[in-house]
C-alpha positions as CSV (number, residue, x, y, z in Angstrom):
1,X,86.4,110.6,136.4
2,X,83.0,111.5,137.4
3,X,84.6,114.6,139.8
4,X,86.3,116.3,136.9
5,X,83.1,115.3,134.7
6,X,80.8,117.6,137.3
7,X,84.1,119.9,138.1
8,X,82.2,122.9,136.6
9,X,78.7,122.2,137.9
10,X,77.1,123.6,140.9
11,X,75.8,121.2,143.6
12,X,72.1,121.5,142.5
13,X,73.2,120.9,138.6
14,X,75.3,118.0,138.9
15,X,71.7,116.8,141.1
16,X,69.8,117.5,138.1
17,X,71.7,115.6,135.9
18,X,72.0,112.5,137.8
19,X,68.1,112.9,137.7
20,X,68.3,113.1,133.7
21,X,70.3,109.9,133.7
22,X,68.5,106.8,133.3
23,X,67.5,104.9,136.6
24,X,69.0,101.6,136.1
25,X,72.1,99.8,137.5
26,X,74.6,98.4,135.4
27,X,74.4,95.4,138.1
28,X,71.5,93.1,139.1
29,X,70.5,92.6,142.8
30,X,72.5,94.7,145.5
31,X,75.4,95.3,143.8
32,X,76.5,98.8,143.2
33,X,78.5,100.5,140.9
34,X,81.2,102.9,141.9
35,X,80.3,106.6,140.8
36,X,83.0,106.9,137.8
37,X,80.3,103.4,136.5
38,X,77.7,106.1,136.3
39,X,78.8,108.4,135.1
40,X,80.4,106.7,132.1
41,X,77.5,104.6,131.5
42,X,75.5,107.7,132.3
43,X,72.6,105.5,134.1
44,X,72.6,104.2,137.6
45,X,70.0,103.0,140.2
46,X,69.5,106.3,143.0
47,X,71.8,104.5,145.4
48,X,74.6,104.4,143.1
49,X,73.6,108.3,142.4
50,X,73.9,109.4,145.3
51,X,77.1,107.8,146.2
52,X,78.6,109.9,143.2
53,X,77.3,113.2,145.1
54,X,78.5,112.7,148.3
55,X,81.8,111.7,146.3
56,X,81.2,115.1,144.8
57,X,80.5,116.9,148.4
58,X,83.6,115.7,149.9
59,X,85.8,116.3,147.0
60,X,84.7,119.6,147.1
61,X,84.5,120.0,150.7
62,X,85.9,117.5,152.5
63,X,84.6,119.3,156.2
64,X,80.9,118.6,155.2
65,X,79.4,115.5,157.2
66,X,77.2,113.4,155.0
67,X,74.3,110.9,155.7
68,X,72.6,108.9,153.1
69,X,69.7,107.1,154.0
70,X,68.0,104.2,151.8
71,X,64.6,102.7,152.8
72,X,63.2,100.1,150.2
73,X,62.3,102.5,147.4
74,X,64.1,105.8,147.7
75,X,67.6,107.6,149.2
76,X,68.0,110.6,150.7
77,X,72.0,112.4,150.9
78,X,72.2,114.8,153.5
79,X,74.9,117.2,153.2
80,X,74.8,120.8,152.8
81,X,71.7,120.4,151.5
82,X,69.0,117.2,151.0
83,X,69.1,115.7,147.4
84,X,66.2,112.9,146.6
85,X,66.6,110.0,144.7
86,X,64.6,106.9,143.4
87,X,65.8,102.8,144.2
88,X,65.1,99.5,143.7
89,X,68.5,98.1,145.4
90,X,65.7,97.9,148.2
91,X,68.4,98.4,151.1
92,X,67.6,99.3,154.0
93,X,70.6,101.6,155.6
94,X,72.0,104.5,156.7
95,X,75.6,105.9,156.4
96,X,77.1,108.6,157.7
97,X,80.1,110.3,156.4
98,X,82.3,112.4,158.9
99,X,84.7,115.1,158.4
100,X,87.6,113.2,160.4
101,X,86.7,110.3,158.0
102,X,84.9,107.7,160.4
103,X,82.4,105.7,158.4
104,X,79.6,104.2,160.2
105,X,76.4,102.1,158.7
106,X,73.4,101.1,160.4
107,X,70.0,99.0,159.9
């Protein structure tokens, strides 16, 4: 859902209007919701935002490696470019995406 609802956007767009969206989970604490939550609810915490992007990167192109780091108030996705985001999930991680499809996560 929330691929073919950006499928016509540019990168930098579908940023922007994650940053339109209203900032709030659908979910109290550290729960997350899954990128096709936010974009059908059309609000989500910058965690759960910029999970949908780098859903977005690698749908588009699945070769890019991507890193999203959280410290206690904000997320940064790394991936062709760096995209900025605002949280209060207050997690502390960092994830990196790879091309072959390795996951890992760190403190």
């Amino acid at each position: 859902v929330s691929v073919q609802m950006v499928n016509s956007k540019s990168l930098e767009e579908v940023h922007c209007w994650l940053q339109q969206m209203n900032s709030v989970s659908i979910y109290d604490s550290k729960r997350l919701a899954q990128p096709d939550e936010v974009a059908n609810y059309k609000t989500g915490d910058g965690l759960e935002k910029a999970f949908l992007l780098a859903n977005v990167i690698r749908q588009r192109n699945p070769a890019q490696n991507i890193e999203i780091v959280s410290d206690e108030n904000g997320v940064v996705l790394k991936g062709p470019d760096q995209y900025r985001f605002v949280s209060t999930k207050s997690l502390q991680k960092q994830v990196s995406i790879y091309a072959d499809g390795n996951i890992t996560i760190k403190d």
